[in-house]
NUTIFI-158231 format. One record per residue (C-alpha): x, y, z; residue in one letter. Coordinates in Angstrom, 2 decimals. Layout:
<rs>
x, y, z, type
X, Y, Z, A $
...
</rs>
This chain:
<rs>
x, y, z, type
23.46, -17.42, 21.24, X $
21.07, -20.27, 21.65, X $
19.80, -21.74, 18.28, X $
16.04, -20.78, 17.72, X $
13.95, -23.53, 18.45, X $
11.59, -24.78, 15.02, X $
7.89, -23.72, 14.88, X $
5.71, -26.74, 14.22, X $
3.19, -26.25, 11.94, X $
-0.27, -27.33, 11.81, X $
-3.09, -27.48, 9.53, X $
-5.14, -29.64, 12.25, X $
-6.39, -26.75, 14.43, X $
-10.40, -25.69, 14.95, X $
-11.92, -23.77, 12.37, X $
-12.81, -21.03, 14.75, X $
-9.17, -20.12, 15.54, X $
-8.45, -20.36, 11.87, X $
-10.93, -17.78, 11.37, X $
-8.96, -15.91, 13.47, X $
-5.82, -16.68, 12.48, X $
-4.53, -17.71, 16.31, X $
-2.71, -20.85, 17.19, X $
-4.67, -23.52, 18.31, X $
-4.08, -26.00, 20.77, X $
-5.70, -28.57, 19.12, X $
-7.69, -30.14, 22.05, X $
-10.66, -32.40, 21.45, X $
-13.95, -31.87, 21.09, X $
-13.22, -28.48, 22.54, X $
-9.72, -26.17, 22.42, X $
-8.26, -24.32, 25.07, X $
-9.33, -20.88, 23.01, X $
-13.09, -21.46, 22.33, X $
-13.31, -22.97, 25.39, X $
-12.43, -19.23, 27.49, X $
-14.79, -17.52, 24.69, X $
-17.54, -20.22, 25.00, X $
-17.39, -20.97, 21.38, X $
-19.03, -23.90, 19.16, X $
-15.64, -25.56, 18.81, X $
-15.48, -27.47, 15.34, X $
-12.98, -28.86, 12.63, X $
-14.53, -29.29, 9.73, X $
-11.86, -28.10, 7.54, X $
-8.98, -30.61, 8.80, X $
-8.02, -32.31, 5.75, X $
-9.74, -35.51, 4.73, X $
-6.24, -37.73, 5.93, X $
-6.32, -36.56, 9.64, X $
-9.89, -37.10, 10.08, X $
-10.95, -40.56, 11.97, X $
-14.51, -40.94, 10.27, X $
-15.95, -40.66, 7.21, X $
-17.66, -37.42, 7.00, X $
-21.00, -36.41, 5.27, X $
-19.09, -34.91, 1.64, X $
-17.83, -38.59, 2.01, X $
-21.15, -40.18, 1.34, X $
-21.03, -38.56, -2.23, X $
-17.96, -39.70, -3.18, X $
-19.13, -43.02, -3.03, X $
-22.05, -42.41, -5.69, X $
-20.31, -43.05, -8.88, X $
-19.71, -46.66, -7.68, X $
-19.63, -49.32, -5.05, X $
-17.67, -48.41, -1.94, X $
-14.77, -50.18, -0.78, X $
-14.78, -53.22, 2.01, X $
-12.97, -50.72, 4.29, X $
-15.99, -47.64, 3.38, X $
-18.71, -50.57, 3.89, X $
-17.77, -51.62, 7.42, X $
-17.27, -47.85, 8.46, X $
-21.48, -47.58, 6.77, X $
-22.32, -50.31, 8.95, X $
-20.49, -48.77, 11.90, X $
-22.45, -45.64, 11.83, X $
-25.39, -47.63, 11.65, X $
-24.63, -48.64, 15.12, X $
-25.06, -46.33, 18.14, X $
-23.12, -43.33, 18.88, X $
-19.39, -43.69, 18.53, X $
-16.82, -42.95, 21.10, X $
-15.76, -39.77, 19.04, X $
-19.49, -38.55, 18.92, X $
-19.91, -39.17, 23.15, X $
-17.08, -36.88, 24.02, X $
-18.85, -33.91, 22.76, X $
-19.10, -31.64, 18.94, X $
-16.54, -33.56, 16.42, X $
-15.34, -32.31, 13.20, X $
-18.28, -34.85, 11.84, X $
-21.53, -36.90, 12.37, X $
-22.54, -40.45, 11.88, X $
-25.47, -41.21, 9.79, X $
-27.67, -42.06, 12.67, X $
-26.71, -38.44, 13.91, X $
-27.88, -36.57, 10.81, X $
-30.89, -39.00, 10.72, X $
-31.70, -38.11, 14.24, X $
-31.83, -34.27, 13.89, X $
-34.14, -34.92, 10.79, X $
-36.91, -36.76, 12.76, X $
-36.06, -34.28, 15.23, X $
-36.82, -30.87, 13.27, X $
-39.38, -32.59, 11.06, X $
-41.22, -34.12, 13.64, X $
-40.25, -35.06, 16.89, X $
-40.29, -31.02, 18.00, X $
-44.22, -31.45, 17.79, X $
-44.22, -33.28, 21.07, X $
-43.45, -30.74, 22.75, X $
-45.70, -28.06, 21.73, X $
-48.48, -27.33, 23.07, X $
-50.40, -25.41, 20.67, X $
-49.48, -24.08, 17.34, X $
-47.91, -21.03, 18.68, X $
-45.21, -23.10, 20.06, X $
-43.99, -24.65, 16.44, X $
-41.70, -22.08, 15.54, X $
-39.81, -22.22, 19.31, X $
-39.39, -26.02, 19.02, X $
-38.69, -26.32, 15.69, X $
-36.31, -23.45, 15.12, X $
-35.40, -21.55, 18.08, X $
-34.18, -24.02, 20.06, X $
-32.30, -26.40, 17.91, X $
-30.71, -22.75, 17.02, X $
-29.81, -23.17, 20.94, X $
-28.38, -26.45, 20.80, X $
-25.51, -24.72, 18.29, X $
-23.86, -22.99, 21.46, X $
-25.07, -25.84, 24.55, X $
-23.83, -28.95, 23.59, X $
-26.31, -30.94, 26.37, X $
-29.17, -29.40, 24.86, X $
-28.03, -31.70, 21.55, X $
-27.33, -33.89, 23.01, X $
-31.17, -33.62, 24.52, X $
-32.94, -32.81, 21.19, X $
-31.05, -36.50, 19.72, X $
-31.84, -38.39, 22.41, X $
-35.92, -37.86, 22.40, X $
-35.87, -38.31, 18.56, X $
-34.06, -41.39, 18.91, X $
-36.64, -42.49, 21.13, X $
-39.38, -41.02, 18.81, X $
-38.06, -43.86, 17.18, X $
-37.95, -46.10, 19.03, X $
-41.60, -45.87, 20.01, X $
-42.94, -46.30, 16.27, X $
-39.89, -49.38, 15.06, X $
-41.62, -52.20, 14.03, X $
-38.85, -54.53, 14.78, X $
-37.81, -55.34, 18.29, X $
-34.29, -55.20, 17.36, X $
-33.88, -51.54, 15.51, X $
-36.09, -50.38, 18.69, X $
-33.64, -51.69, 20.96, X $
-30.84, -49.94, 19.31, X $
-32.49, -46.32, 19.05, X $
-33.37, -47.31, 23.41, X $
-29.92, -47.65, 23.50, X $
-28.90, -44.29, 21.56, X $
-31.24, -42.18, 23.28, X $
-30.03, -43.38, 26.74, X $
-26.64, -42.66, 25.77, X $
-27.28, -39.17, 24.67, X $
-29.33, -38.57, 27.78, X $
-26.20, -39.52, 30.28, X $
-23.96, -37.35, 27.93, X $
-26.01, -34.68, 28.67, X $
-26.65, -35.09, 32.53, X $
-23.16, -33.43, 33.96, X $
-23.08, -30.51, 31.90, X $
-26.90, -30.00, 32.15, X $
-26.43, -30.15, 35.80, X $
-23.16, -27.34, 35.72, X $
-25.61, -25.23, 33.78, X $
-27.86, -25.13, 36.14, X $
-25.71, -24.08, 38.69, X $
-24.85, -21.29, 36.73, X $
-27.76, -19.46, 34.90, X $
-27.12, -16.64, 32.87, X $
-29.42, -14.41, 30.35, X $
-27.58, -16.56, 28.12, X $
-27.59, -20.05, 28.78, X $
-31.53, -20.02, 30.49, X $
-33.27, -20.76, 27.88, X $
-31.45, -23.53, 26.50, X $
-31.42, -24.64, 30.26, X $
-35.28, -24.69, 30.40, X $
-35.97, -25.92, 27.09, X $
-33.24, -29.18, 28.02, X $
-35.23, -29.52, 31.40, X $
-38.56, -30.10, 29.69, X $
-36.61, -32.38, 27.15, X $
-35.25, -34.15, 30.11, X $
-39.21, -34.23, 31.44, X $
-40.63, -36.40, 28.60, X $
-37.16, -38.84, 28.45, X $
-37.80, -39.63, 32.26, X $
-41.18, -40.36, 31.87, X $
-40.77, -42.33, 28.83, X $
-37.54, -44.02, 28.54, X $
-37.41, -46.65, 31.29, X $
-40.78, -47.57, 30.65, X $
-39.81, -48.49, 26.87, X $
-36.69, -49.93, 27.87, X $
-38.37, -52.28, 30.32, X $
-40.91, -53.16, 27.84, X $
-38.42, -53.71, 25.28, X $
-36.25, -55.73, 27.80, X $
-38.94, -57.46, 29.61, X $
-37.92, -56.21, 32.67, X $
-39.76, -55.61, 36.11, X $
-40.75, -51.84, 35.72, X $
-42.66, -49.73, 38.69, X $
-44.24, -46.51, 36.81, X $
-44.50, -45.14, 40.91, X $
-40.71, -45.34, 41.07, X $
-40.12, -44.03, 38.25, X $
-42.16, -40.80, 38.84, X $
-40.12, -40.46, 42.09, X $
-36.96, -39.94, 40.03, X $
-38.95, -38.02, 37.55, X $
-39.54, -35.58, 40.76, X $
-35.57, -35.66, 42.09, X $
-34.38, -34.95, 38.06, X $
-36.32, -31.68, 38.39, X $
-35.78, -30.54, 41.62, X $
-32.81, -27.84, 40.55, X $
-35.27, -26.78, 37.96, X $
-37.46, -24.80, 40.37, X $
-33.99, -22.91, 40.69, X $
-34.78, -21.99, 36.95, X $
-37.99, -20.28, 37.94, X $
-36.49, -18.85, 40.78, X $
-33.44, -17.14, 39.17, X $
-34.12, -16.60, 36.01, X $
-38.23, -15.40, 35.33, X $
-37.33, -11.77, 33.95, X $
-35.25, -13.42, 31.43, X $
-37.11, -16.24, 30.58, X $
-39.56, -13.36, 29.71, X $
-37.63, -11.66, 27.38, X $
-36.60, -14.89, 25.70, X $
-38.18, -18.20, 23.49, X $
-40.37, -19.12, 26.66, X $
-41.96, -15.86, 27.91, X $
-45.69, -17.46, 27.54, X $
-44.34, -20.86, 29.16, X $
-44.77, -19.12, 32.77, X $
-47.17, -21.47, 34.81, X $
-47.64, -18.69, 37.02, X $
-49.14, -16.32, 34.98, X $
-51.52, -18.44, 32.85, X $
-54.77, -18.09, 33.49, X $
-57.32, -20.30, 35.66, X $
-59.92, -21.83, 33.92, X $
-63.36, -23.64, 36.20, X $
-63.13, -26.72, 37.48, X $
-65.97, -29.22, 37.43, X $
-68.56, -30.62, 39.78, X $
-66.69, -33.99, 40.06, X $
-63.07, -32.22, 39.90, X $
-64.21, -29.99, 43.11, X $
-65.46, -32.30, 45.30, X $
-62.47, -34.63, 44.62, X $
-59.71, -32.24, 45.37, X $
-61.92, -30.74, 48.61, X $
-62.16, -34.44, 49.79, X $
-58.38, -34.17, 49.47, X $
-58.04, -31.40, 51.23, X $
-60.33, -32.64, 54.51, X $
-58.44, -35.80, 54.59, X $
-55.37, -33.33, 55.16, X $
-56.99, -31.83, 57.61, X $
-57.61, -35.13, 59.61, X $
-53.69, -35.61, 59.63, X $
-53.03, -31.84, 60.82, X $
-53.29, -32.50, 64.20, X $
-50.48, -35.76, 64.15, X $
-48.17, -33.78, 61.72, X $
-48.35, -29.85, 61.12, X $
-45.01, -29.90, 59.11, X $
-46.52, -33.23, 56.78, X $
-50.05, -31.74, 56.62, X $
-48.34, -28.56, 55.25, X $
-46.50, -30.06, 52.20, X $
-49.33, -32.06, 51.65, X $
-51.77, -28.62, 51.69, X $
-48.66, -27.19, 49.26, X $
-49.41, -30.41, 46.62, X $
-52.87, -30.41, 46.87, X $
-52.98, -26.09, 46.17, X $
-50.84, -26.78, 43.11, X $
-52.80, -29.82, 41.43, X $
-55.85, -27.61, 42.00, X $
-54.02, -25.17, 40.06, X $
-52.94, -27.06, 37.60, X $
-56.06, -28.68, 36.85, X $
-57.72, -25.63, 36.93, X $
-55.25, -23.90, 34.04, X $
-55.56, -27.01, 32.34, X $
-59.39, -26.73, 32.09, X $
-58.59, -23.40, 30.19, X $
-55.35, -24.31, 28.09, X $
-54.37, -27.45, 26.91, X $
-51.25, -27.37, 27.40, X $
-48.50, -29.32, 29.22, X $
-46.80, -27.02, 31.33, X $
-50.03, -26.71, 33.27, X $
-49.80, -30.60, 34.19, X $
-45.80, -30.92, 34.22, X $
-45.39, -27.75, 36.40, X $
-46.95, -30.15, 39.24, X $
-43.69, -31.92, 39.46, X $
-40.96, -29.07, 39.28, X $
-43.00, -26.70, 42.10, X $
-43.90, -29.67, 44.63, X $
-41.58, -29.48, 47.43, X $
-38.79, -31.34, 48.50, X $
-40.68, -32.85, 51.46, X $
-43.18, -34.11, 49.88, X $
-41.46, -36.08, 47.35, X $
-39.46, -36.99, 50.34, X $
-42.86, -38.54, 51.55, X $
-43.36, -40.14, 48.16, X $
-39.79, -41.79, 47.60, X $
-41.01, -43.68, 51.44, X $
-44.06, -44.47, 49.85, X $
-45.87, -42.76, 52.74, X $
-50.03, -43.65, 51.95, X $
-51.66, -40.03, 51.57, X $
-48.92, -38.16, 49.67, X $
-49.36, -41.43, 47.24, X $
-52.98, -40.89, 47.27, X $
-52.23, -37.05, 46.28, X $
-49.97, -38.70, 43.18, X $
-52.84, -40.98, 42.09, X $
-54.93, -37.70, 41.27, X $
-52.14, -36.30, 39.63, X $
-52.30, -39.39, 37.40, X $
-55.37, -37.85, 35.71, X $
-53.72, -35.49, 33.95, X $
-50.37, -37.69, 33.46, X $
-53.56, -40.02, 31.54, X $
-54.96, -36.73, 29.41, X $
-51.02, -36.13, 28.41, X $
-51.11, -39.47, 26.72, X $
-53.99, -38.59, 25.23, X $
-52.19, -35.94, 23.18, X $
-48.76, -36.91, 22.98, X $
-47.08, -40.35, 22.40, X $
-44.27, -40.26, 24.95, X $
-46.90, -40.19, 28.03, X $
-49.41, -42.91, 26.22, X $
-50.45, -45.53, 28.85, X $
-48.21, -43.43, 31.76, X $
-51.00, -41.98, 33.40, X $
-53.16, -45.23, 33.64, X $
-49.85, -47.41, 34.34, X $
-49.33, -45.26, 37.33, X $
-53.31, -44.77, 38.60, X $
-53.00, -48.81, 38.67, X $
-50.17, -49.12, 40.53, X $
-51.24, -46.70, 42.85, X $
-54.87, -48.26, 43.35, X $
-53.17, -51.37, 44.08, X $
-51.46, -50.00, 47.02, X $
-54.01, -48.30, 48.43, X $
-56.55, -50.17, 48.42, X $
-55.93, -51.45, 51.11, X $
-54.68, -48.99, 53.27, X $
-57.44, -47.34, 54.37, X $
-61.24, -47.74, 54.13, X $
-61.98, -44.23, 54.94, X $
-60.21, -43.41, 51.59, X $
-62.71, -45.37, 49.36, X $
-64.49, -42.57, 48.18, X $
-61.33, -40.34, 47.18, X $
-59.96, -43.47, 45.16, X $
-62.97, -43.40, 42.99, X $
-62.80, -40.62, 40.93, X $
-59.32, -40.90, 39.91, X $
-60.65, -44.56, 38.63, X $
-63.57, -43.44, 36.96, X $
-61.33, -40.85, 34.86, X $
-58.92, -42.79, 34.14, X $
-60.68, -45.68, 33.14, X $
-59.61, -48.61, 35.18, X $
</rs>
């Protein structure tokens, strides 16, 4: 009879299969187990000896005294940006700049994204609730505090390093964003919308920063293009899941169904003079004229909802409904689609009014834009005027 082979035993497995007393396979940042039941995978309980990093019941040991050389170089290391164990995903613990992160996060940085008080609770609570089960959403939520930051560091150095951490937490989160999105569920939509919006402000806000910070060439035109290609499998969000976005955190967040408000004088005439210099192209290009019409529709919409709620889904929305043809049009820096973007600016400029992350944006991008076409066409003149006069430049 063969001899029965030894059963290894481990105290190292997750602390959701010790909960449930099942063998664990040990894999990192996620086991094989909560990985089939799309579990938080964590091991917090592994004793102190088999853990890498110094966890946060670490930092009170160290209270009764001065830590040791090795303790101090492992402080200064978490001072740093985020660790290799921290960018493969949820680890049995945080660095410093982790924990410190989340804090700005829930005691502050959620406000940029609201749009009126009704939206504090959803921002502040609800979804970093999310985050618990969708690791990119985090990932999402630490990256825009880090660049909260950032924004307000008074030394060129500590801003660089928080640039730095919230770009790395923003390319954690791409890929499984991305697989996500390719497969909503009643469960995982509303941490998929709330990470698209997060990923909204960071585009708009992060390469700017960084190529202020760096002193690098920086075109605020470009980077709206990518802006646009980012949220192009977000309309899919819309799309798919509506009914349960309405039964979820973001029910009131449908652009759709918010209501109209009146546009003035000045706003009218500028989007009809728009609208006939469509026209004039109609006859050249149907299949152009029509995306064109399609942009032009929505920014009247979205000024128009604007006018009667404050809010920033009814200037964001512009990008995630435009369609893929005209941002096509836009990426070739094709004149009149351009010219369609520069009124857009307006509200990208009212944005920065309200909210730190789009300061400057919108009159970065109307200059760029007036540069350009300037030139182009004489018969355009008038329809480059108001954008200037609003936006101050």
């Amino acid at each position: 009879m063969a001899p029965r082979r030894t059963h290894k035993k481990s105290r190292n497995g997750c602390d959701q299969c010790k909960e449930r007393r099942v063998k664990c396979d040990e894999k990192h940042p996620i086991c094989s187990n909560c990985t089939a039941r799309e579990l938080l995978c964590t091991y917090l309980r592994i004793p102190q000896a088999s853990s890498p990093r110094r966890t946060v019941h670490a930092v009170a040991d160290h209270s009764q005294g001065p830590p040791p050389p090795e303790t101090a170089q492992q402080e200064k290391h978490d001072k740093q940006p985020i660790s290799s164990v921290a960018a493969t995903g949820p680890s049995s613990s945080f660095s410093l700049r982790d924990l410190e992160l989340m804090h700005k996060f829930s005691t502050e940085t959620y406000r940029s994204l609201c749009g009126d008080q009704s939206d504090m609770d959803d921002w502040q609570v609800l979804i970093p609730q999310q985050s618990y089960n969708h690791t990119f959403l985090l990932h999402g939520i630490l990256a825009l505090a880090a660049l909260h930051i950032a924004v307000t560091a008074p030394e060129p150095a500590r801003a660089l390093s928080y640039l730095d951490t919230a770009l790395q937490y923003n390319n954690m989160a791409f890929a499984p964003f991305r697989q996500e999105l390719d497969s909503l569920t009643p469960l995982n939509c509303d941490a998929v919308f709330a990470h698209s919006a997060i990923i909204t402000v960071i585009g708009i806000a992060l390469p700017r920063l960084s190529a202020q910070h760096r002193g690098e060439c920086f075109s605020m035109i470009e980077n709206m293009v990518t802006v646009f290609e980012l949220l192009q499998g977000s309309t899919k969000i819309s799309r798919i899941s509506r009914l349960w976005l309405k039964g979820g955190v973001f029910s009131k967040y449908d652009f759709w169904q918010m209501e109209n408000g009146d546009l003035d004088s000045e706003m009218t005439i500028a989007i009809e003079k728009l609208s006939g210099l469509n026209n004039c192209i109609a006859d050249a290009d149907v299949e152009r004229c029509g995306a064109n019409h399609e942009a032009i529709e929505l920014l009247r919409s979205c000024f128009a909802k604007y006018n009667r709620l404050a809010h920033p889904v009814a200037i964001l929305a512009w990008l995630v409904y435009v369609k893929k043809e005209f941002i096509d049009e836009l990426r070739m820096r094709q004149p009149f689609p351009l010219l369609i973007l520069l009124h857009w600016g307006v509200l990208l400029n009212e944005l920065g009014n309200h909210f730190w992350w789009a300061q400057g944006c919108g009159k970065d991008l109307v200059t760029e834009l007036l540069a350009e076409l300037k030139s182009e066409n004489t018969v355009w003149e008038q329809a480059l005027q108001w954008p200037q006069k609003r936006v101050g430049v």
